[in-house]
N, C-alpha and C positions, 0 to 999 in steps of 0.2 A: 747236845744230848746224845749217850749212848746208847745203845740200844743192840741186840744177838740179831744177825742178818737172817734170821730163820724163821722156821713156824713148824709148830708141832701138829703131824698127821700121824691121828696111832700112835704108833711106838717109834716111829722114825723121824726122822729130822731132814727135810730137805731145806736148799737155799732160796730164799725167797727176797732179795734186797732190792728188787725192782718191785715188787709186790708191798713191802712193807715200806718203803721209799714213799709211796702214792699215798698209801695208809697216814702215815704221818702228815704227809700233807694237807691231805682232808682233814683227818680229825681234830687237827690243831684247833687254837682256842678261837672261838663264837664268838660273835653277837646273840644278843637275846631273838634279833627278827630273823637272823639264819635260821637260829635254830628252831624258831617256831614254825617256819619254812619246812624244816625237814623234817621235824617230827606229821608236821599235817600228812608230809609224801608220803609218810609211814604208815599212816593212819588208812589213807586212800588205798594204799597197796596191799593192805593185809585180808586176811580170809569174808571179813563180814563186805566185802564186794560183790560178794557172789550171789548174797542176796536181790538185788535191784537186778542183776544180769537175771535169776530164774525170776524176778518175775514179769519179766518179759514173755514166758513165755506162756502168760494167760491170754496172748493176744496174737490172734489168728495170723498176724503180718508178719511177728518179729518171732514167733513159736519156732520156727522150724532153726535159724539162726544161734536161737537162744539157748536151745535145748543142746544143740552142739557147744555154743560154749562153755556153757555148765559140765557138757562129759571133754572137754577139753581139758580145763582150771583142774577138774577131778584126779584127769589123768595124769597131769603136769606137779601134783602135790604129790600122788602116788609116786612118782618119779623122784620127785625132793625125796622126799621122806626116803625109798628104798638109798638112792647116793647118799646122802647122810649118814645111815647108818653102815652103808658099806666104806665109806673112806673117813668118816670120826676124828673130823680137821676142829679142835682147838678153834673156837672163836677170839678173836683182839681182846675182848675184855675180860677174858678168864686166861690165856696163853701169854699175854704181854703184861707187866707186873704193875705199868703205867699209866695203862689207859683202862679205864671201864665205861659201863653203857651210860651214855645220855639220856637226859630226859623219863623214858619206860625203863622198866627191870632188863636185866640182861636175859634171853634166853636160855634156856636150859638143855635145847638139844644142839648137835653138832652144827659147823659154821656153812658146808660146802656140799653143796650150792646156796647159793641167796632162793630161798621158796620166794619172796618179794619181788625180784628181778625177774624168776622164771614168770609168775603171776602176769605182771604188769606189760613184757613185751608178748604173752601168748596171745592178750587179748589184743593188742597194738597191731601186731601182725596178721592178729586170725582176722581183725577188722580191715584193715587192707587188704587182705588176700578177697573176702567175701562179700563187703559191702558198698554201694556205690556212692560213697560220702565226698564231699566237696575236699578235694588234696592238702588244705590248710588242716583242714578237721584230721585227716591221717599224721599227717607233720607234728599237731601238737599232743597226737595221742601219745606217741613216740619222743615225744617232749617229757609229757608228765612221765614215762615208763621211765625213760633216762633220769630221771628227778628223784624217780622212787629207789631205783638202785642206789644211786648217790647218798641217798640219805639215812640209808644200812651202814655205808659205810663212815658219814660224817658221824654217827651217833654211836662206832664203836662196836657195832655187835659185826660186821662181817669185815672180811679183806676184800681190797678191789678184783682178785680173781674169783671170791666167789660170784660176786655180780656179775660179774662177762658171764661167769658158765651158765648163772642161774637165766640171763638174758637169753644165748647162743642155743640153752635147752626149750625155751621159751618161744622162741624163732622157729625152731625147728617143730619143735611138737604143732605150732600152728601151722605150719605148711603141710605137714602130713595128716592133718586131721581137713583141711582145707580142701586137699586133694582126694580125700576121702567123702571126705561130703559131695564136691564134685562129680565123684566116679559113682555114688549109692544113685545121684540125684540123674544120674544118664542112664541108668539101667532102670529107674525106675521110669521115667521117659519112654526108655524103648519098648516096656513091657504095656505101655499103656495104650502106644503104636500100633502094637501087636492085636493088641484086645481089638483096638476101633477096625485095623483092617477086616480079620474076623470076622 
């Protein structure tokens, strides 16, 4: 099969043959249990997660936790959303004349970054960085996260560099929000310090 070693961002044309290479490999032809496989990933990865995450935080133990991760995921679409519309990368199934979406409609907004990817490793991360879960349980959070990206781009709607970035954004907003809640949660300590010495 032929295929132009490119991808369309905007109005320009970079080369992307190791990008679209990966692509191909993935999206090739299924099984019906793959693909039900990957569409679940999809499923689990997308925005209605967020609901079970806040309501956590009706409950005194996992509130404080919870509350952060709900203004993390917040922050992390905020982020999608603005890269999106600032770099307007052509998704696989509207930009390559061969392939379209699997299974769900294809999206409608731009491809880069994967919102899915960033989604699925903030909370991967923000949960390893913050909570003291048994190391299997972190392993296969990061399991399912790696599944969910995979499965953006088995079904056609992103390239494999959107998911790294959507991932790498995803990573990184939860280390800085981790270290933020760390550093509210030490001042808020010292101040308490303060008061008892007092």
């Amino acid at each position: 099969m032929e295929f132009e070693p490119t991808c369309h961002f905007g109005a320009n044309y970079f080369p992307m043959t190791a990008d679209l290479l990966l692509f191909r490999w993935l999206y090739g032809p299924h099984g019906q249990i793959w693909l039900a496989t990957m569409s679940f990933l999809t499923v689990v990865g997308s925005g209605w997660t967020m609901i079970p995450i806040a309501s956590l935080a009706a409950f005194r133990r996992t509130r404080e936790h919870a509350l952060w991760l709900v203004a993390l995921l917040v922050s992390v679409a905020v982020a999608v959303f603005s890269i999106k519309a600032l770099v307007g990368r052509a998704r696989p199934c509207t930009s390559l004349a061969d392939v379209h979406a699997l299974v769900f409609h294809a999206p409608t907004d731009p491809s880069f970054p994967s919102g899915h990817a960033a989604g699925a490793f903030a909370v991967a991360a923000f949960v390893t960085f913050e909570l003291a879960v048994h190391p299997l349980a972190k392993i296969a959070l990061f399991v399912v996260a790696t599944g969910i990206a995979l499965s953006r781009v088995v079904l056609g709607v992103h390239f494999p560099s959107d998911v790294l970035a959507g991932s790498l954004l995803g990573i990184t907003a939860a280390l800085l929000f981790s270290a933020a809640r760390k550093s509210f949660q030490k001042r808020k300590w010292n101040a308490k310090g303060a008061e008892s010495i007092s």
